[in-house]
VOZA-623528 format. One line per 2 residues: number of its first residue (from 1); their letters; for each residue x, y, z of C-alpha. Coordinates in Angstrom, 3 decimals. Layout:
BEGIN
NUM	A	X:Y:Z; ...;
END
This chain:
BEGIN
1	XX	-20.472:-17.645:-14.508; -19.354:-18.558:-17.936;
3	XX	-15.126:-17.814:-17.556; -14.920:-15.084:-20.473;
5	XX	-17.156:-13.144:-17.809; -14.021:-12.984:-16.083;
7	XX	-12.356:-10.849:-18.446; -15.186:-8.403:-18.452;
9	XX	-14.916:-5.121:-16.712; -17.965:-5.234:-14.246;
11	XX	-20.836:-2.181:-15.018; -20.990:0.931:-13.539;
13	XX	-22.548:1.050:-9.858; -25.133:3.802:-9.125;
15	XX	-23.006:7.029:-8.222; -22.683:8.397:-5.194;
17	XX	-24.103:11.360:-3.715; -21.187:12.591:-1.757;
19	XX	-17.930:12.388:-3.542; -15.320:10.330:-1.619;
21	XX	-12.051:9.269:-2.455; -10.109:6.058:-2.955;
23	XX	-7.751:5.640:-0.580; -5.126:2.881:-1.919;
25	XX	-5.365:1.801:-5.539; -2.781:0.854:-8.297;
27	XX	-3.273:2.618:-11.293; 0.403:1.422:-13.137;
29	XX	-0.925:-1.969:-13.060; -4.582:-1.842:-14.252;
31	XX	-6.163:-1.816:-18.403; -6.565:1.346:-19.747;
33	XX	-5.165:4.936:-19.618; -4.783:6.820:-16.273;
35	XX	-7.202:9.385:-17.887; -9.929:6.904:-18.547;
37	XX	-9.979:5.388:-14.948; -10.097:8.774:-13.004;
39	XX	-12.503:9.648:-15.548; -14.467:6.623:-14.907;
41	XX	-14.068:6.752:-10.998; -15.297:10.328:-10.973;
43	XX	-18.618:9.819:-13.120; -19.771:7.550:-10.194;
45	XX	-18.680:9.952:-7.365; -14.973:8.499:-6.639;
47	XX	-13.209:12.166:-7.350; -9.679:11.628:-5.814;
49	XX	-7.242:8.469:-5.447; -4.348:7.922:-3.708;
51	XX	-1.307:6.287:-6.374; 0.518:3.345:-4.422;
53	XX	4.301:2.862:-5.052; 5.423:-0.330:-4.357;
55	XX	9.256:-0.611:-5.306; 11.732:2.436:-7.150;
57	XX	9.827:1.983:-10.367; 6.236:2.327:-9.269;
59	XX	7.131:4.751:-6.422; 8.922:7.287:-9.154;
61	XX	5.530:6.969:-11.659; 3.674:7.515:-8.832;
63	XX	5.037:10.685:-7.965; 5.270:11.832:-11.744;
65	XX	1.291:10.859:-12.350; 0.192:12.877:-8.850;
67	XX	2.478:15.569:-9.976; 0.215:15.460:-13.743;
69	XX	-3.068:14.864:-12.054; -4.808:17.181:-9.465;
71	XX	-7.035:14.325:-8.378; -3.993:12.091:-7.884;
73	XX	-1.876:11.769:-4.879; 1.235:9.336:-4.281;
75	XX	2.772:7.484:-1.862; 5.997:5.773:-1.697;
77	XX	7.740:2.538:-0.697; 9.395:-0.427:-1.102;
79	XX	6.598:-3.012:-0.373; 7.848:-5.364:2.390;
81	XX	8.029:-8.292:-0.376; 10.749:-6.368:-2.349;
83	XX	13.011:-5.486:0.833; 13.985:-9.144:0.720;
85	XX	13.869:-9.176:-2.701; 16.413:-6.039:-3.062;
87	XX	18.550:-7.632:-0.495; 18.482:-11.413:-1.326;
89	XX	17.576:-11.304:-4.867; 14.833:-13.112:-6.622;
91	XX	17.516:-16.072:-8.629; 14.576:-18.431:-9.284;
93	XX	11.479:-15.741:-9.841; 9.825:-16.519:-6.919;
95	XX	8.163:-12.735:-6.840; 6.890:-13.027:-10.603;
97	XX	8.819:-10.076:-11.202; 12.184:-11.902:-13.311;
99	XX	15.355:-13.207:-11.494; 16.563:-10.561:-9.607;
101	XX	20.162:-10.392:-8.005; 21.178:-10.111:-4.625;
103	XX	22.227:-6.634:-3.425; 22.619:-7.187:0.161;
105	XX	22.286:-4.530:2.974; 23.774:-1.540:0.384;
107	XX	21.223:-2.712:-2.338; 18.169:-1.439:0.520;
109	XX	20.040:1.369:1.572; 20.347:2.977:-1.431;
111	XX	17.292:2.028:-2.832; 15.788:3.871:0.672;
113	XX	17.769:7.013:-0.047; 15.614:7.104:-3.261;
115	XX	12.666:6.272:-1.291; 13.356:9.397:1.305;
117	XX	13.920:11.789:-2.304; 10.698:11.247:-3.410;
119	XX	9.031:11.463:-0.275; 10.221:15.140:0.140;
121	XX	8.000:16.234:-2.882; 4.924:17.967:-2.040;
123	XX	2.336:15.699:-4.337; 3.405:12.935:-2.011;
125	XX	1.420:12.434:0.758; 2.246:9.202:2.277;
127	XX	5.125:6.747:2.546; 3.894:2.883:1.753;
129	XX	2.849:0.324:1.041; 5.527:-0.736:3.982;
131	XX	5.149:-3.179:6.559; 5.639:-7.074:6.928;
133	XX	4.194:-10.079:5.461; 4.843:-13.242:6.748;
135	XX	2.230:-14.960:3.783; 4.498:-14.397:0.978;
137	XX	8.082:-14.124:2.484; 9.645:-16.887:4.450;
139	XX	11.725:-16.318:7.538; 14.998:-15.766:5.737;
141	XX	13.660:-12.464:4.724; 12.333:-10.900:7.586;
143	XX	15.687:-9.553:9.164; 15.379:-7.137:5.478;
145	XX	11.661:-6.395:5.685; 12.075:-5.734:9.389;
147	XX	14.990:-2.900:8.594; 12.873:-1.663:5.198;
149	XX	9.899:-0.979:7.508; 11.845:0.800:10.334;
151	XX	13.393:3.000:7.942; 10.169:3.852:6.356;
153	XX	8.561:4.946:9.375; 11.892:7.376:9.750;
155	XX	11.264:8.539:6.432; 6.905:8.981:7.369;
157	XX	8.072:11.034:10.543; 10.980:13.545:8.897;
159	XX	8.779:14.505:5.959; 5.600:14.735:8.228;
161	XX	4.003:12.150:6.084; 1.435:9.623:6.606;
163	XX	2.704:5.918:6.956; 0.891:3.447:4.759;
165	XX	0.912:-0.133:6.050; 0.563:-3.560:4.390;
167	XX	0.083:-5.901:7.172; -0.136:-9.562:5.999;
169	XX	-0.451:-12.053:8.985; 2.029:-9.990:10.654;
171	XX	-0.181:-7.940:13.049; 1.495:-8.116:16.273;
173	XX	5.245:-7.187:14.582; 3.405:-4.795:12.933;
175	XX	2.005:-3.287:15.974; 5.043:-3.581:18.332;
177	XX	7.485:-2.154:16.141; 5.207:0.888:15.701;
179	XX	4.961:1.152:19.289; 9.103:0.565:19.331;
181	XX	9.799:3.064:16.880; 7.145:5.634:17.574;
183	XX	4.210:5.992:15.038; 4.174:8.898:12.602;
185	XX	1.183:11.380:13.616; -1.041:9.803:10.755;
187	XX	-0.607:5.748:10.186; -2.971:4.008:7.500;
189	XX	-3.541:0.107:8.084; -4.447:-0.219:4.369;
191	XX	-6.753:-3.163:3.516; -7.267:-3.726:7.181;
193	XX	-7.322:-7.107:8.222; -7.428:-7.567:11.461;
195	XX	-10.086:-8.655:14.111; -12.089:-6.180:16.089;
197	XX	-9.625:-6.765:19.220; -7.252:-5.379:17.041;
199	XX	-9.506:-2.409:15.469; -9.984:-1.109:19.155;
201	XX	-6.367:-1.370:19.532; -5.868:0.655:16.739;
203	XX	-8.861:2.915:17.344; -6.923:3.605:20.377;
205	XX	-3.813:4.538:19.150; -5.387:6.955:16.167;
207	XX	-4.428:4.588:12.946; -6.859:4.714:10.965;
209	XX	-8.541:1.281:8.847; -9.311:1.373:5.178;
211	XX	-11.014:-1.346:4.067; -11.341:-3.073:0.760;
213	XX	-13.660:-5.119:-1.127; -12.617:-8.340:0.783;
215	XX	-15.036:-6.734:2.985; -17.705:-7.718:1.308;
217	XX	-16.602:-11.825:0.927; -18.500:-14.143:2.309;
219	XX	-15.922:-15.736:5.168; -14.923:-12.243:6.054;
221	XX	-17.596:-12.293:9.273; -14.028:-10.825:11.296;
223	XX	-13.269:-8.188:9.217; -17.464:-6.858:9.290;
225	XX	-17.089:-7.472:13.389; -13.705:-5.347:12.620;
227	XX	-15.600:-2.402:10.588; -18.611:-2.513:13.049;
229	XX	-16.245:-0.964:15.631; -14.189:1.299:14.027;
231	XX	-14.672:4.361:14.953; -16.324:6.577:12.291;
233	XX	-13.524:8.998:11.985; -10.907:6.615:11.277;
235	XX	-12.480:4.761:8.632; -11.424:4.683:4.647;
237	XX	-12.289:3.121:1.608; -9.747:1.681:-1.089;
239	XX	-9.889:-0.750:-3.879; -6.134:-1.513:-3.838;
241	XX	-7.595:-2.045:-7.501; -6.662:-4.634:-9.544;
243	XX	-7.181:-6.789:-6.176; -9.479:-7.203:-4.490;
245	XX	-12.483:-6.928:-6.383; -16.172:-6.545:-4.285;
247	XX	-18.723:-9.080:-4.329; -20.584:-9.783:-6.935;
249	XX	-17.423:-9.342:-8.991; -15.065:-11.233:-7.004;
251	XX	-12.261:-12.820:-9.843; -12.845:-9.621:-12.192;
253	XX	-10.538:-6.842:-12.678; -10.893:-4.057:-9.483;
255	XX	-10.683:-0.376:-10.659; -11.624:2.677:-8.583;
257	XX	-14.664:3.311:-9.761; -15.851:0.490:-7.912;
259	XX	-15.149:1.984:-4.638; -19.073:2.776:-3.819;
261	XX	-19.977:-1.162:-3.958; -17.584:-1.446:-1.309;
263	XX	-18.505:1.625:0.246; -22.560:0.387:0.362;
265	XX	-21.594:-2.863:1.664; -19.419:-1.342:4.493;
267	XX	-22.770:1.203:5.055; -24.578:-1.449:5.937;
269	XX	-22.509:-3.382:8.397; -22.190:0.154:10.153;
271	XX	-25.815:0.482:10.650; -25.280:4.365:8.583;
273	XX	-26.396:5.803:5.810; -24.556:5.578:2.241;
275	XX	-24.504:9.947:2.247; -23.324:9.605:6.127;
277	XX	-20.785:7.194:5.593; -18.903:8.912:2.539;
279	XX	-19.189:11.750:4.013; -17.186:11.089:6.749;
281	XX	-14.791:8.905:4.547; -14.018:11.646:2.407;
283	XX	-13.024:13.767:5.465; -10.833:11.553:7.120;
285	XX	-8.917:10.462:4.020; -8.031:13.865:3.595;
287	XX	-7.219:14.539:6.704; -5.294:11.212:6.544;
289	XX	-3.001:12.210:3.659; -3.010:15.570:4.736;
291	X	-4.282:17.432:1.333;
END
């Protein structure tokens, strides 16, 4: 593929028959207007997406877009890479996102405080992306991810909203301090990417597993075996667009309206049909995010 490919948005996929939602996408940080991609999303069946905060900044537009937009609905966080970030600062611009100074422990909890504000608001349906990952933060900034992730799932459980995880080779922290802390009543493993031990733990416990387009890469064998036993009613769909883009597009910009490649591919690996499978996916990310 010729490299100014790359920088082309891939077509439209065939719609879908049953409308279904995306259930973890980035709007502030993909081309275009908001406007354009729902607009775009809902021509091939993707009606309603869920608007992922992932420090103060993001989590507040979030909030403001659901609040514009009925097919929008937020969540927010800090994500566990800008705990440390808050807390130890960023002097060198590790995170891509400037030099940042440290704030310590008061820094987080104050930042939190805004967190728990915006979480009271009624077009705010989750709390997340929070969590732990070990693949971008080293071990000097766990202790503040740790604490950022136990007070979100505080947060999740006083406003009665579902907890959206990021778990990033992290999965047995991940799990334990859910089991520690208590799980809200609805937890979202978002981009799931753990084995199928771990999907029948989880099927166990309720959380449900949205997958994304990685889904559809070639070495990703575990996360299929993951998918094939996930129980049908605890199953999503999300493009955490601009990442993540489904195969045949893998390297070009992700957008929701690509959610029904994903959506095919996952179809398939569940032995279902596409109608059965968004079917049930747009009933459980509703019932998921409670709206």
């Amino acid at each position: 593929m010729a490299p100014q490919d790359k920088s082309t948005p891939p077509p439209l996929p065939e719609p879908l028959r049953v409308a279904v939602a995306d259930s973890h996408t980035h709007l502030d940080m993909q081309e275009g207007t908001v406007e354009e991609a729902l607009a775009k999303a809902a021509s091939v069946g993707v009606t309603t997406v869920v608007q992922v905060g992932c420090d103060l900044a993001g989590s507040r537009w979030a909030a403001e877009t659901a609040a514009a937009h009925e097919s929008v609905h937020a969540t927010v966080a800090l994500h566990p890479n800008e705990a440390p970030r808050v807390v130890l600062g960023d002097p060198d611009g590790w995170s891509r996102q400037g030099a940042r100074e440290a704030g310590g422990d008061a820094a987080l909890d104050a930042a939190l405080a805004v967190i728990d504000e915006l979480a009271a608001l009624p077009q705010v349906r989750g709390v997340g992306e929070t969590g732990l990952d070990y693949f971008r933060t080293g071990p000097e900034g766990m202790a503040a991810q740790e604490r950022s992730f136990r007070a979100h799932i505080e947060i999740a459980k006083r406003h009665g909203k579902a907890l959206v995880i990021h778990d990033r080779e992290a999965h047995d922290d991940v799990l334990r301090i859910l089991r520690e802390e208590g799980a809200p009543e609805r937890v979202v493993f978002h981009c799931y990417s753990g084995d199928a031990e771990m999907a029948k733990i989880c099927a166990e416990a309720g959380y449900f597993m949205s997958f994304a387009g990685n889904v559809t890469f070639k070495n990703a064998q575990p996360l299929r075996d993951a998918l094939a036993v996930a129980p049908p009613e605890l199953v999503l769909v999300e493009t955490d667009a601009p990442f993540l883009t489904p195969a045949p597009y893998r390297g070009r910009a992700n957008a929701p309206y690509l959610v029904p490649v994903t959506l095919r591919a996952m179809a398939e690996v569940k032995a279902v049909t596409e109608d059965a499978l968004a079917t049930s996916i747009a009933a459980n990310t509703a019932r998921a995010f409670g709206y």
